[in-house]
C-alpha positions as CSV (number, residue, x, y, z in Angstrom):
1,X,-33.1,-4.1,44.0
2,X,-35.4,-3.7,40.9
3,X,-36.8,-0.8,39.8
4,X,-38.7,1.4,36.8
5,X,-37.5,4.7,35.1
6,X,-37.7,5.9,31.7
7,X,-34.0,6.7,31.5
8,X,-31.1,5.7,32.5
9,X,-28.1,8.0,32.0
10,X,-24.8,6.3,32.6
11,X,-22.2,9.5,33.8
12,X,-22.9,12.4,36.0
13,X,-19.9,15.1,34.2
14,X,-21.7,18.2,32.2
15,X,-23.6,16.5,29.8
16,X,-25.1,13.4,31.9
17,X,-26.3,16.1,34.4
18,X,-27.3,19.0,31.1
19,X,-29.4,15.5,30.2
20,X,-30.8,15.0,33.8
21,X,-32.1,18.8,34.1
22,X,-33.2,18.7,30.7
23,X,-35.1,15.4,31.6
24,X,-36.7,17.1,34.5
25,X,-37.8,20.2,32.5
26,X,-39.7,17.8,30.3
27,X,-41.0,15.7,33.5
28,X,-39.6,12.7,32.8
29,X,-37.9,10.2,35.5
30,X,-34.6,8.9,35.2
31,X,-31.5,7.3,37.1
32,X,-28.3,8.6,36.9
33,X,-25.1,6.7,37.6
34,X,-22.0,8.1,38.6
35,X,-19.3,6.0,39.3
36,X,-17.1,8.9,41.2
37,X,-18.6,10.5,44.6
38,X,-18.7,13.5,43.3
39,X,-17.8,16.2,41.0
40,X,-14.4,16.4,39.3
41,X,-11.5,18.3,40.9
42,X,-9.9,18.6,37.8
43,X,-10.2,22.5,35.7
44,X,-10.5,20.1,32.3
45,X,-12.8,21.9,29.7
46,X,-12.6,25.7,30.5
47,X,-15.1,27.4,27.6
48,X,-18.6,28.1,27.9
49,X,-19.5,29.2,24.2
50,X,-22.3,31.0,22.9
51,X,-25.1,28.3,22.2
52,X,-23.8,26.8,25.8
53,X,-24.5,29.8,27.5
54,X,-28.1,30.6,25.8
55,X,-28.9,27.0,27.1
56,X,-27.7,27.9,30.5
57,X,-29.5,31.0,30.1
58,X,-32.7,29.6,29.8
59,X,-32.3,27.0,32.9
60,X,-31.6,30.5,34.7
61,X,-27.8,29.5,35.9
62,X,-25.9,31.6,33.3
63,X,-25.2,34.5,36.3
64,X,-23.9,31.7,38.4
65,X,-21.4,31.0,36.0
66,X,-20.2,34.2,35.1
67,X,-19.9,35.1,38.4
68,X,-17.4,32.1,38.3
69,X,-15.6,33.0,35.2
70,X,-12.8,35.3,33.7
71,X,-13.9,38.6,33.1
72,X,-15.2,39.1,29.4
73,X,-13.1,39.7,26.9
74,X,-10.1,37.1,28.2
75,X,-10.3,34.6,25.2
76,X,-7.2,35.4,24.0
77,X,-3.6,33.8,24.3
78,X,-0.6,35.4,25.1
79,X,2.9,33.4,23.1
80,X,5.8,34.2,25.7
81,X,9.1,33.0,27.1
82,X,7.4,32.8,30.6
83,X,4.6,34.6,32.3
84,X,6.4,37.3,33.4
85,X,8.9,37.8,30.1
86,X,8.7,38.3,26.7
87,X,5.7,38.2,25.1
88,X,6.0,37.6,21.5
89,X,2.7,38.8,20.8
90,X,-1.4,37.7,21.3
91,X,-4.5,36.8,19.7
92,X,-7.7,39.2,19.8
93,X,-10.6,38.9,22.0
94,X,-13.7,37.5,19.7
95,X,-15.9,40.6,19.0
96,X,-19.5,40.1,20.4
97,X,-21.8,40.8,17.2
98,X,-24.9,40.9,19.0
99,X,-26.3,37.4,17.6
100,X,-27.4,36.4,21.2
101,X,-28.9,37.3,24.5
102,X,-25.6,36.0,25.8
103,X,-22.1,35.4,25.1
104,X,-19.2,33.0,25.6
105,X,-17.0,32.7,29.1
106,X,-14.3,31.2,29.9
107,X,-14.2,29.2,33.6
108,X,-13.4,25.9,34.2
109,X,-15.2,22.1,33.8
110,X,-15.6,21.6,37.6
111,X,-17.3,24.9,38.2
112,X,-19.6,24.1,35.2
113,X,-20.2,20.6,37.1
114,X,-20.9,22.2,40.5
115,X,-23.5,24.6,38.8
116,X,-25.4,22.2,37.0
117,X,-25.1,19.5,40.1
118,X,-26.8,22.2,42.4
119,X,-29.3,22.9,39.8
120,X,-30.1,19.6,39.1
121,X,-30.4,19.0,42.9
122,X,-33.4,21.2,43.3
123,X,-35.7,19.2,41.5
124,X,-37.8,16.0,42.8
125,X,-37.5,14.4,39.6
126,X,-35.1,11.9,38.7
127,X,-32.6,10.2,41.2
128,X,-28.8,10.9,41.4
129,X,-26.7,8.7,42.2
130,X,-22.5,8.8,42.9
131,X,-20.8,6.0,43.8
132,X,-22.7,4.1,41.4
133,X,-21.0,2.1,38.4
134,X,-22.8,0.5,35.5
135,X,-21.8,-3.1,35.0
136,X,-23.9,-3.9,31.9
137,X,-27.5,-4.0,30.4
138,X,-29.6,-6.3,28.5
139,X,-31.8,-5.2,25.6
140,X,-35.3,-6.6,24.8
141,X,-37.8,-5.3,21.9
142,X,-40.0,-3.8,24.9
143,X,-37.3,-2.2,27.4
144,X,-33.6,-2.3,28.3
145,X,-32.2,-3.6,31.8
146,X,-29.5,-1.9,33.4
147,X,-27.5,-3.2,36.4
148,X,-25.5,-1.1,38.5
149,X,-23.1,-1.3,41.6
150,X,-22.8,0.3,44.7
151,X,-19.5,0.7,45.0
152,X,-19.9,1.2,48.8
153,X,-21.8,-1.1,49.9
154,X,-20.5,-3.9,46.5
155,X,-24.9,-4.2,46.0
156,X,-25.9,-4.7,42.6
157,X,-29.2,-3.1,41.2
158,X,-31.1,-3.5,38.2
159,X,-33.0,-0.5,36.3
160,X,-35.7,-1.4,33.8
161,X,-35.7,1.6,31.6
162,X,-37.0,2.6,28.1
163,X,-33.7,4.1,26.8
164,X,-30.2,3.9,28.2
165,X,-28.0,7.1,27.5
166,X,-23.7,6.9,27.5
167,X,-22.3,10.1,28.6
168,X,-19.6,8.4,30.4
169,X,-16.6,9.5,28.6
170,X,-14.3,8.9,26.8
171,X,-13.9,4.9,27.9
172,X,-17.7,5.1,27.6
173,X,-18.1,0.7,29.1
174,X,-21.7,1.4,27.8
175,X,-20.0,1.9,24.5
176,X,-17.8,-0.8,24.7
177,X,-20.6,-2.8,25.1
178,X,-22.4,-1.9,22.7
179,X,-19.7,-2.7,20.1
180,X,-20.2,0.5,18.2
181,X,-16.6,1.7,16.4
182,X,-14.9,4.7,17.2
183,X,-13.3,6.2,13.7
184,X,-10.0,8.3,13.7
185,X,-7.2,8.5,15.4
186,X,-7.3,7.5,19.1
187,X,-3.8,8.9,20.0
188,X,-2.1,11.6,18.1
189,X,0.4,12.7,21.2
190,X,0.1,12.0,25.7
191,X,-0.2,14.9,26.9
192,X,0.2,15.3,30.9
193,X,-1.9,18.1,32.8
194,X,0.0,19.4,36.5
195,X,-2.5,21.6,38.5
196,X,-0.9,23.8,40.9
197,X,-1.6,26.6,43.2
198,X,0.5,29.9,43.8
199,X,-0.5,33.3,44.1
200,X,0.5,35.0,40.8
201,X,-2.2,38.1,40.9
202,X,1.1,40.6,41.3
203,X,2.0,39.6,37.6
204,X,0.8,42.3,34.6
205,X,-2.2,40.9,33.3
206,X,-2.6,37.9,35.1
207,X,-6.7,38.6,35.9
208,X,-7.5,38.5,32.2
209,X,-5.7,36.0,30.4
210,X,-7.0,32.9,29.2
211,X,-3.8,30.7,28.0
212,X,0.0,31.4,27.7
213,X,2.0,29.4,25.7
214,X,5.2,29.6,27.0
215,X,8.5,28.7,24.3
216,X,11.7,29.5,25.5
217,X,14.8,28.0,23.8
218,X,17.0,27.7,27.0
219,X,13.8,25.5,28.7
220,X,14.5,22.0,29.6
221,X,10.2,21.8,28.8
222,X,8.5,21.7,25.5
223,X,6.1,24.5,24.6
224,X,3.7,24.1,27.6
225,X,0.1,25.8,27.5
226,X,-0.8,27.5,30.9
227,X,-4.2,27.9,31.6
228,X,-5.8,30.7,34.1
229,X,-8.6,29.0,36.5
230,X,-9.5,31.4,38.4
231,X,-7.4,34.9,37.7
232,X,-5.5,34.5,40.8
233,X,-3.7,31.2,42.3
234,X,-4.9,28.1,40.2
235,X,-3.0,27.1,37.1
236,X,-3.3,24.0,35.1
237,X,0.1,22.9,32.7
238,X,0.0,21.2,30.1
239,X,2.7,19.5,27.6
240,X,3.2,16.8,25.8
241,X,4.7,13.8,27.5
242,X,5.2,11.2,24.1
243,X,2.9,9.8,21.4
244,X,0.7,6.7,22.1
245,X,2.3,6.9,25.2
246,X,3.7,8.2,28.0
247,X,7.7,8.1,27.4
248,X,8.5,9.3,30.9
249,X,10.0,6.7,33.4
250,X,7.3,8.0,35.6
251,X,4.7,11.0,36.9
252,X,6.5,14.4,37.6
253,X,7.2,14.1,41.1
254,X,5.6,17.4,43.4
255,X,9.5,19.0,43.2
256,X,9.3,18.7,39.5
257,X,6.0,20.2,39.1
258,X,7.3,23.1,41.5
259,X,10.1,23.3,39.0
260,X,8.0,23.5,36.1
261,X,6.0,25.9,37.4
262,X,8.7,28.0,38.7
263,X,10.4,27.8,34.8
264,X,7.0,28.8,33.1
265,X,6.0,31.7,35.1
266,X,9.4,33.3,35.3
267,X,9.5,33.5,39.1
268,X,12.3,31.3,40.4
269,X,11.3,31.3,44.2
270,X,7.5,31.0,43.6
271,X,5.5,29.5,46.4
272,X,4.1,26.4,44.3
273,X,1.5,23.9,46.1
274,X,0.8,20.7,43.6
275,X,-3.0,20.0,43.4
276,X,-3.2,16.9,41.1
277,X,-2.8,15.5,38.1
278,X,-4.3,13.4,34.9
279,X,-2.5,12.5,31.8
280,X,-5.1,12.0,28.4
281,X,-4.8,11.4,24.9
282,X,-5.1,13.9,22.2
283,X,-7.6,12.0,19.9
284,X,-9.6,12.9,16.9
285,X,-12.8,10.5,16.9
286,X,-16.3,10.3,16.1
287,X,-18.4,7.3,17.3
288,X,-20.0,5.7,13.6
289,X,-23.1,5.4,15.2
290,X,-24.8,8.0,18.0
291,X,-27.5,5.1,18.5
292,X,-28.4,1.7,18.7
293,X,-31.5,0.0,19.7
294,X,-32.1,1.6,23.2
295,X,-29.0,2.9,23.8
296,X,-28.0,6.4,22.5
297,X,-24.3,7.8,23.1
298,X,-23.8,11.5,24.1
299,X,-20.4,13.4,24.5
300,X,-16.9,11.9,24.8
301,X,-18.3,8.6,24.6
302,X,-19.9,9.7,21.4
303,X,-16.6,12.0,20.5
304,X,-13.3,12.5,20.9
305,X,-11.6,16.2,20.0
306,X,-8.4,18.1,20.4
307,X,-9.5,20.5,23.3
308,X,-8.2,23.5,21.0
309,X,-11.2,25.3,20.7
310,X,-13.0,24.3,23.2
311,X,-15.5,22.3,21.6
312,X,-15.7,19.2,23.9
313,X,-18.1,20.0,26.7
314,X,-19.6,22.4,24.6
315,X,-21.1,19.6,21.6
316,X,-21.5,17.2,24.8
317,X,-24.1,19.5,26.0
318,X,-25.4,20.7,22.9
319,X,-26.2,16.5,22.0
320,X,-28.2,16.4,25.3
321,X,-29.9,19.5,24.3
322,X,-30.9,18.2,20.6
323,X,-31.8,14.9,22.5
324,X,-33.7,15.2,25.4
325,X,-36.9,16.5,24.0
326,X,-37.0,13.7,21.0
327,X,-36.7,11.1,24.5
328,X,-39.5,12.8,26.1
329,X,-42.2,13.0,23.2
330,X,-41.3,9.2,22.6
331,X,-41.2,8.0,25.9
332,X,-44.7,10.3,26.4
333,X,-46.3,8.4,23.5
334,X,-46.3,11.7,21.5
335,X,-43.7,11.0,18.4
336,X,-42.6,7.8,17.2
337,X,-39.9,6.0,18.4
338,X,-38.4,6.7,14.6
339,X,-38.0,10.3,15.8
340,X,-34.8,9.1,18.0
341,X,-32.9,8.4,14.8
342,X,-32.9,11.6,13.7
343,X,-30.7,12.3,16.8
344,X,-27.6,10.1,14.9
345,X,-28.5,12.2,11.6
346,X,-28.4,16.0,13.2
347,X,-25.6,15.5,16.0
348,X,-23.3,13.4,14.2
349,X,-22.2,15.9,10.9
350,X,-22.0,18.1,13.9
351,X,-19.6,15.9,16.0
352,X,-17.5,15.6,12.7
353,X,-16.9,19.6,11.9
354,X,-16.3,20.3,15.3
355,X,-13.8,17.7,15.6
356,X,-12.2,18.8,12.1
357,X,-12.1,22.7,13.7
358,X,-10.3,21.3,16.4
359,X,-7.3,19.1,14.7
360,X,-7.0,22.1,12.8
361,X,-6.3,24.3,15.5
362,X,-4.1,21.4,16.9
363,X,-1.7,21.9,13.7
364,X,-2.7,25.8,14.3
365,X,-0.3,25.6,17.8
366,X,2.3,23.6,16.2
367,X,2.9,25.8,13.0
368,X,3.1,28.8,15.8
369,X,5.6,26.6,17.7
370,X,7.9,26.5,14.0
371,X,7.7,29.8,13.7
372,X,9.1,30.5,17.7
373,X,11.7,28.1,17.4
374,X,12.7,29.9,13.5
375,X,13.3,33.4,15.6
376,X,11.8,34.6,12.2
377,X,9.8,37.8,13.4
378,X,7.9,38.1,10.1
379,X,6.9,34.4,10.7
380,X,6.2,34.3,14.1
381,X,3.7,37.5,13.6
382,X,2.1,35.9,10.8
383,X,1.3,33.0,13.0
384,X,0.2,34.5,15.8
385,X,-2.5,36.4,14.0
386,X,-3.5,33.3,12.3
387,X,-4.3,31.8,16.0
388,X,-7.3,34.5,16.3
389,X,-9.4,31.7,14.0
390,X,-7.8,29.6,16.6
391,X,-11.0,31.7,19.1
392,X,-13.4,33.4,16.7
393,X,-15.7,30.6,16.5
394,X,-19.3,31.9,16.8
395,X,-19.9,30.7,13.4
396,X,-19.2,27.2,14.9
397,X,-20.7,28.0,17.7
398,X,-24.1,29.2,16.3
399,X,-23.7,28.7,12.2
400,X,-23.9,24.4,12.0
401,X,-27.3,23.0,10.7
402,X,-29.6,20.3,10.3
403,X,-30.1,18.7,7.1
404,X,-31.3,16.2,7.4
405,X,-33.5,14.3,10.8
406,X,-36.6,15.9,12.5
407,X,-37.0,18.9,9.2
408,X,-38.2,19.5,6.2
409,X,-36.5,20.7,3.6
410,X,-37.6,23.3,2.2
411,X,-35.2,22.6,-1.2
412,X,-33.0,26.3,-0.6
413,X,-29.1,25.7,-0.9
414,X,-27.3,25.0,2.7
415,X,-24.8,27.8,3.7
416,X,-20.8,27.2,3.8
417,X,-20.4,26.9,7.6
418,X,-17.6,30.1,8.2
419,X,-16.2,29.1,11.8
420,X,-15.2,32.7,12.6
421,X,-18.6,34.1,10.9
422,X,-22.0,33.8,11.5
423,X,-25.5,34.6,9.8
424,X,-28.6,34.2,11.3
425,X,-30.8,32.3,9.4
426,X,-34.8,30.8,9.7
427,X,-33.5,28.3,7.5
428,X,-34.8,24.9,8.3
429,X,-32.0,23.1,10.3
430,X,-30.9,26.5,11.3
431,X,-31.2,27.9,14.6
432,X,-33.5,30.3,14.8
433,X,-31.6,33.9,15.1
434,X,-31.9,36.1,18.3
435,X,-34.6,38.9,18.1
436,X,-34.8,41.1,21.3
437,X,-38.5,41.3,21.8
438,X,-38.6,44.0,24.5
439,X,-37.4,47.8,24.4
440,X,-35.6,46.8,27.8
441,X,-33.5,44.1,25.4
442,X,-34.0,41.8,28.7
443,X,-36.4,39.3,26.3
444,X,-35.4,37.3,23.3
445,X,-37.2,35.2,20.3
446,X,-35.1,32.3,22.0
447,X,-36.9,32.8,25.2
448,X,-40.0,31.1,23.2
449,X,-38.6,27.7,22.6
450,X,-38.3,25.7,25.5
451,X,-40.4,22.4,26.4
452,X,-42.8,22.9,22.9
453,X,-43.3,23.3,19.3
454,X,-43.5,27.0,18.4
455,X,-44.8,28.4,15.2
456,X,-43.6,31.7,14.6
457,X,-45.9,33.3,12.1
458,X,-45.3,36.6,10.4
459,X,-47.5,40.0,11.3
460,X,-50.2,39.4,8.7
461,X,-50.5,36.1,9.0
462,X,-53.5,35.7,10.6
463,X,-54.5,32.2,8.5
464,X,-51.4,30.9,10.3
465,X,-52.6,31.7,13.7
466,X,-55.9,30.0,13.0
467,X,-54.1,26.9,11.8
468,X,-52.0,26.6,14.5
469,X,-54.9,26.9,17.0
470,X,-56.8,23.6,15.0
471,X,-53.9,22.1,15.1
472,X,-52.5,22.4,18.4
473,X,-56.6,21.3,19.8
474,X,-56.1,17.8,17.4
475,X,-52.7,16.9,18.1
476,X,-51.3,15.8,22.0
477,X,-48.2,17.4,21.1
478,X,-47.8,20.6,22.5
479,X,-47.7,23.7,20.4
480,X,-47.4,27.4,20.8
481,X,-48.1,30.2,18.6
482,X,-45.6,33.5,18.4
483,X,-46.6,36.6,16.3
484,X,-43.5,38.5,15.1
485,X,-44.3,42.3,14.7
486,X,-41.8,44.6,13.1
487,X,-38.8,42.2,14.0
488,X,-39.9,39.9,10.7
489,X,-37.7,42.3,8.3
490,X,-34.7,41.4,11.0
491,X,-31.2,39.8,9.1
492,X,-32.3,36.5,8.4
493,X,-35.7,36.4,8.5
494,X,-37.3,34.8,5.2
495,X,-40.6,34.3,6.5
496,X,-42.1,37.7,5.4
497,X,-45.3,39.4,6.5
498,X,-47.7,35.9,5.9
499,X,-45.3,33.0,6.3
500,X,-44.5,30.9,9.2
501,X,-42.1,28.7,10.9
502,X,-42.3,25.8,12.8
503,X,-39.4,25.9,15.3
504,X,-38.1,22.7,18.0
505,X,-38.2,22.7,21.5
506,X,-34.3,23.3,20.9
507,X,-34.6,26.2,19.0
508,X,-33.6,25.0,14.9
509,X,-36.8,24.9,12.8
510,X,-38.1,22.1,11.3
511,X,-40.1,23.5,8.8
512,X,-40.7,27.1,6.8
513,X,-43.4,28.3,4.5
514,X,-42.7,31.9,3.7
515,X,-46.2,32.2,2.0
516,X,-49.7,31.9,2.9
517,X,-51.5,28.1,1.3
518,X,-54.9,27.1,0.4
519,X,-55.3,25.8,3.9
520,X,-52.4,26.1,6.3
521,X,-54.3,23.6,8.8
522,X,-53.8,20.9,6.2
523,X,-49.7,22.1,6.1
524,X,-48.9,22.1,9.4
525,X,-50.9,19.0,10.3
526,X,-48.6,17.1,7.0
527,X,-45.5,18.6,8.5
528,X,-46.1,17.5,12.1
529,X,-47.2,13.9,11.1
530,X,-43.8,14.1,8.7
531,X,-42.1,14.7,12.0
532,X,-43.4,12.6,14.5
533,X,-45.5,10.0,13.2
């Protein structure tokens, strides 16, 4: 079978299908591939942080998924001998400043995955396809071919497509092919996951809790991480299992899961039903290229992170977010096709701070583990209070920036990214900060930017209105105007009373002029033809 599409995304976990309802927001076809028949029935990724959830906020599922989380204020971990023992002590629960219509949760990947699945579902745009592997693609100056497999039926098929996205993991075979590098280490320790069912929602605390790492000196386990699912009877293990490999003779048989369990939650005659299992590598790596030619990587085939922190799904869907409306003014005929390079400049700086939070919260865990093993209480305290960085991340979450790509410059000094802090900021690069817009605080300023441009001008800047009227009726690119009214003196605001902003379809702005020019028209035409043409 041959066949058209304008994309092709190669992976159906949470940021192939974030791409796929971004796509269809935009209306633009695609095809995705998905090599399993379905969903994963594996917890993995288990956060759902701040600039996630606005996203998901916007698509309208961020109630779904809360519905399917821990209740708020779990993101904390609790150090003990076993679930039901000692507890040497626990982080803090990130405050919520107030920097977003939203906030973080905590449930698991394959709930994420279900959500967006149905979602993506409802619309007639774009074709999802499971049991579907890519086999390979061939790249021409006009288009790139894609062929694909059945895996039921063993047909092949062959997509003709303007852009091929990789958001098949880790493995990423679109990456392989492609020949681009992967820099950093690819296997700092083998860690094995066990997923298990028993009813623990007798035990103190068990509803709330988001991880527990359990050290015991008389435990035939290292320090094992166990993480709450659900708040009631799913728990996922975790420990390390060797270095660049596994050093076990073989897989923890069901009894020694049942064991394990049993020794990490204190309850020796625990009813303990094995679910399944993965084993991965802790890595540390950043693809040295996000694109070439036609194809564009996206997630775990693009990086690689320590889960501590939770920043793996998370920049996954964030790269689909920054990337989906640059495909869809190119492929519309709207921007340049030089506009998809600024993807590699703005995600990939990104990629590389998030992965440096997370190795440092890697060696975060094992300076706690030091201190257990010491008996030291001073020490261990010390530690433990240190792990709160470990969580308080909305600086990470909401703080990064573009410097360079699809903005301008406007020549002001780029703020020290603070992980655990965060100031708005109509910076250029920046995300544009959270205003509520309605007395009933049920509307944001991040409600505005969505499928368009958006210039944001300041009360008295009538001029700007005008300009972005003439503008918008000469360009095809869409482009809305937004007035601020009292909110312009809000924290971070530069714009003043007669300045302006031009702001993304993903919410960072391109471009700010906190004054009024000679002719504005002129301005904002130069800083859209900067931008697209």
């Amino acid at each position: 079978m041959n066949t058209d599409t304008s994309i092709v995304i190669v992976g159906g976990g949470p940021v192939g299908l974030a791409m796929a309802i971004l796509l269809q927001r935009f209306g633009i076809d695609f095809v995705l591939l998905e090599r399993n028949a379905g969903i994963t029935e594996h917890p993995k990724a288990r956060g759902t942080w701040v600039r996630t959830m606005e996203i998901f906020r916007q698509w309208g599922i961020e109630g779904r998924l809360r519905l399917r989380a821990l209740p708020d204020g779990a993101d904390f971990f609790s150090f003990v001998d076993s679930m039901t023992g000692h507890e040497w002590g626990r982080t803090v629960p990130e405050p919520n400043g107030g920097f977003s219509p939203t906030w973080k949760t905590i449930q698991s990947q394959d709930a994420v995955e279900e959500e967006l699945l149905a979602h993506a579902r409802r619309s007639e745009i774009g074709r999802i396809l499971h049991c579907n592997e890519f086999v390979r693609y061939e790249e021409s100056d006009s288009h790139i071919e894609v062929t694909s497999r059945d895996l039921r039926t063993g047909e092949t098929s062959t997509w003709k497509a303007a852009y091929l996205l990789a958001a098949d993991g880790a493995g990423s075979a679109v990456r392989r092919q492609a020949d681009i590098e992967m820099r950093g280490p690819s296997a700092m320790a083998t860690m094995a996951n066990e997923f298990w069912q028993a009813d623990l929602s007798h035990v103190r605390g068990v509803a709330d809790t988001a991880v527990w790492r359990v050290f015991a000196k008389d435990s035939p386990y290292p320090t094992t991480s166990v993480l709450n699912t659900n708040g009631r009877d799913r728990w996922l293990s975790i420990l390390p299992v060797g270095v660049e490999n596994d050093d076990r003779e073989g897989p923890r048989t069901d009894d020694e899961v049942v064991r394990l369990a049993r020794t990490v939650t204190g309850i020796p005659n625990l009813d303990v039903k094995v679910i399944n299992r993965s084993l991965w590598r802790l890595s540390r790596q950043v693809a040295a290229a996000f694109r070439k030619g036609r194809v564009l990587l996206a997630g775990d085939a693009a990086h690689r992170f320590p889960p501590n922190g939770g920043y793996g799904m998370n920049s996954g869907i964030q790269d689909a977010h920054n990337l989906a409306w640059k495909l869809a003014l190119v492929v519309k005929g709207q921007a340049a096709p030089r506009l998809l390079d600024s993807y590699d400049l703005e995600r990939r700086p990104v990629a590389e701070s998030n992965a440096d939070f997370s190795y440092r919260n890697a060696q975060r865990f094992r300076h706690v583990d030091e201190a257990l093993r010491s008996g030291n209480r001073e020490r261990i305290e010390f530690w433990i209070r240190d792990s709160n960085h470990h969580i308080h991340s909305v600086g990470q979450s909401l703080g990064f920036s573009y410097d360079e790509g699809a903005v301008v410059p406007d020549g002001t000094t780029k703020p020290v990214l603070v992980p655990g802090r965060y100031e708005p900021s109509d910076r250029p690069g920046s995300r544009f900060p959270h205003i509520w817009t309605d007395l009933a605080r049920r509307h944001s300023t991040l409600d505005w930017f969505d499928k368009s441009f958006v210039l944001v001008a300041g009360p008295d800047a009538g001029a700007w209105a005008e300009a972005g009227k003439a503008v918008a009726a000469k360009r095809s690119v869409p482009l809305c105007l937004r007035v601020l009214g009292e909110p312009y003196r809000h924290e971070g605001l530069q714009i003043g009373a007669q300045g302006a902003v031009l702001v993304r379809p993903d919410g960072h702005v391109a471009w700010r002029m906190p004054w009024t020019p000679q002719d504005p028209a002129a301005e904002l035409d130069r800083v859209l033809a900067t931008l697209l043409d």
